[in-house]
N, C-alpha and C positions, 0 to 999 in steps of 0.2 A: 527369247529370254524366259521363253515361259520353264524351264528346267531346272532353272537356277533355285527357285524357291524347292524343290525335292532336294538337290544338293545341299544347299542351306541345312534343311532337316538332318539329312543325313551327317553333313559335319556338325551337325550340337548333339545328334545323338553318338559319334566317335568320340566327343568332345569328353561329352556327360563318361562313358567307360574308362576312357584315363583317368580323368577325375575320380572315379575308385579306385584306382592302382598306384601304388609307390614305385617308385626311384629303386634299383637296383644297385646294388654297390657293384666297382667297379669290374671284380670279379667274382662270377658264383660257383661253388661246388658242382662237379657232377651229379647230380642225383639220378638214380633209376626209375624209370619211368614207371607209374603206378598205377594205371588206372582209374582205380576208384575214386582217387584224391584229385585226379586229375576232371571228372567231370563236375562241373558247376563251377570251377576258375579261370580265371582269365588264360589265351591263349598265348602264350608267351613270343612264341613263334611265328603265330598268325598275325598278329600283332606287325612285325617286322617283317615278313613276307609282304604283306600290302602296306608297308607303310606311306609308299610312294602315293598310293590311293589316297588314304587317310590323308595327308597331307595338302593332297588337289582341294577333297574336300572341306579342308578348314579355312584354303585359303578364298575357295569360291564364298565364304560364307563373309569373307568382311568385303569383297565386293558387290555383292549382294546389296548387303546392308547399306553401305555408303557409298559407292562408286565413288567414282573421280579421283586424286592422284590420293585421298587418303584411303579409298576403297583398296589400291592397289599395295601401300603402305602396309594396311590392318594385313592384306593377303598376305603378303610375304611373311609377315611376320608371325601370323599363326600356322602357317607354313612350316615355317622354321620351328616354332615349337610343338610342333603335332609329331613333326619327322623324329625329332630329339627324344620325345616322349616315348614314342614305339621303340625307337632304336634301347631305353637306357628302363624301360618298366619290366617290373619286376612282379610276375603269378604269384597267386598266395600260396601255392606248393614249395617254391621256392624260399619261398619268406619264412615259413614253418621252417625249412629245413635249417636254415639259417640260425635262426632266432632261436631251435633243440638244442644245435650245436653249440653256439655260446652257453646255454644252461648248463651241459651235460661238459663243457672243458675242463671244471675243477676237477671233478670227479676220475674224468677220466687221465685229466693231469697226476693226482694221486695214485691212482694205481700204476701207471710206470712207472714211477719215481720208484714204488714199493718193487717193482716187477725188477726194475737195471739194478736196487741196492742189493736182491737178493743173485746181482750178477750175472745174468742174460745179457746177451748180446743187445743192439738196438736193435735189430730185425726181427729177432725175436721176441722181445719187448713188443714190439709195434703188434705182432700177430697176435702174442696172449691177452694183449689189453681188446684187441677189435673182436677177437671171438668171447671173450670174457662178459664184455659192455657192449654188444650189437646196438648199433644206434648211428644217428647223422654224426653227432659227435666222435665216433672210434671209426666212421668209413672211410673218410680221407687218412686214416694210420693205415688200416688194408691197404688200397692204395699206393700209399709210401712203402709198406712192406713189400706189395708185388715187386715198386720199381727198381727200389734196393737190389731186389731178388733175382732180377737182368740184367743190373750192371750200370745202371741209371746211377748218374754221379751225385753222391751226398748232398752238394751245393744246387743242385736242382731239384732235387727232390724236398729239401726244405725251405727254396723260394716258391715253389709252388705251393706247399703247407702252410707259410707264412700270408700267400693272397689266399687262401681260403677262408670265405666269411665267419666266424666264429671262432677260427681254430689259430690263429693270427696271433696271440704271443707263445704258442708254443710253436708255432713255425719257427718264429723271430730268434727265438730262446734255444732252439735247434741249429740256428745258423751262426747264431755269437759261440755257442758252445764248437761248431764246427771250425770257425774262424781262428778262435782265437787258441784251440786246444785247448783246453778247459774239461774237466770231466761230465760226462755228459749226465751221471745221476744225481752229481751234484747240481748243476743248473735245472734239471727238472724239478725238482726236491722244492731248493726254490723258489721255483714260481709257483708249485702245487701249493707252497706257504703260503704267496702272495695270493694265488687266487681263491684259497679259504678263507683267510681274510677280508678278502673284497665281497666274497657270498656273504658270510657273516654280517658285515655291515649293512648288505642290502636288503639280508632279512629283516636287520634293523628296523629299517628304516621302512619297509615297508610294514610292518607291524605299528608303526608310530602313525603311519597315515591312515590305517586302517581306524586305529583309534579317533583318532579327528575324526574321519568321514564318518564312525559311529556316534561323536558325541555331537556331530551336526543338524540331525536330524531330531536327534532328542534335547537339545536347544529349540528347536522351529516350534516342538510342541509345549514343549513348558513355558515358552515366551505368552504366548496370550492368557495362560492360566495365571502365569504371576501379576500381568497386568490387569486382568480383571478381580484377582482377589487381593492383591496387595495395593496396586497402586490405586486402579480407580475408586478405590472406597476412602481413602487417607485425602484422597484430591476431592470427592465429593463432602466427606467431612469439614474441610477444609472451608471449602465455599460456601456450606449450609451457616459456620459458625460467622462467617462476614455479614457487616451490619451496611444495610445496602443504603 
């Protein structure tokens, strides 16, 4: 038994690296591999390569701890959620690429709209906005334009755009529009509406928190100034003029 306490170790520090990483959603964009971005983050892969390991690990760690039938209980159970973890966490490369691409949808929603009204095909559309607006946000339109461009069926090619993390109501928006024959620069158009508006709003709002979280601080300071020049003196006056 003497090994178990290394094991131990070992699963609180797998334990403790999850515990930095998020949850992936349920499907991620391709992204090209990078390098540079890629050193000093989590191994996305390595991760789930060993995650059988990892999982041995976490469960030796509640036997350890408590043995006997709950020792065996906590096992399983961190078990199960160590495997889970590996299998479903998500690299911060990934997460950036994600979290660009939702930024950069309006945007890039807006110029096709502008691109199909001035009458382009949708493939063509898709190519001039991804060479136009290079970014995570216009690569999965490349993408969609290669598949288009082999013969890859409509309806596939924008349920895969619609699971793509960020890029998800102009998939959606491409698929009603397919479905139901509808024109397709008017349904862009749109949503490119809707989703200025929604930016709109959240600069809003995020300039109102800004404010707060500015006049937070400059509260914390003026509090003890006003109570030492205003009140404590009115309270000490107060008390001096009492007849004891």
């Amino acid at each position: 038994m003497t090994g178990w306490p290394v094991l131990a170790a070992v699963a609180a520090a797998a334990a403790a690296l999850l515990a930095t990483a998020r949850r992936a959603p349920r499907h991620l964009p391709r992204v090209e591999s990078d390098p540079g971005r890629a050193r000093g983050g989590l191994d996305q892969g390595l991760l789930r390569r060993w995650r059988a390991l990892f999982a041995l690990l976490a469960g030796s760690l509640g036997v350890t701890v408590l043995g006997g039938t709950w020792g065996v209980v906590v096992a399983v159970g961190a078990a199960i959620v160590v495997w889970v973890a590996c299998t479903t966490v998500e690299s911060p490369a990934a997460r950036h690429e994600r979290e660009a691409a939702r930024r950069g949808l309006p945007y890039v929603t807006r110029l096709l709209a502008v691109v199909l009204a001035g009458g382009q095909s949708v493939p063509s559309a898709l190519a001039v906005v991804a060479a136009a607006l290079p970014g995570p946000a216009s690569a999965p339109l490349a993408r969609a334009c290669s598949s288009l461009g082999v013969g890859v069926a409509t309806d596939e090619v924008w349920a895969e755009l619609a699971t793509t993390p960020g890029l998800e109501p102009l998939g959606r928006a491409l698929q009603r529009a397919s479905e139901s024959g509808a024109r397709v620069a008017d349904v862009v158009e749109r949503l490119a509406t809707r989703l200025a508006a929604e930016e709109r709003a959240g600069v809003e709002d995020r300039a109102r928190t800004v404010g707060i979280r500015a006049a937070v601080p400059l509260g914390l300071c003026l509090l003890p100034s006003f109570l030492l020049l205003g009140i404590v003196p009115v309270v000490a006056g107060a008390l001096s003029s009492l007849q004891w």
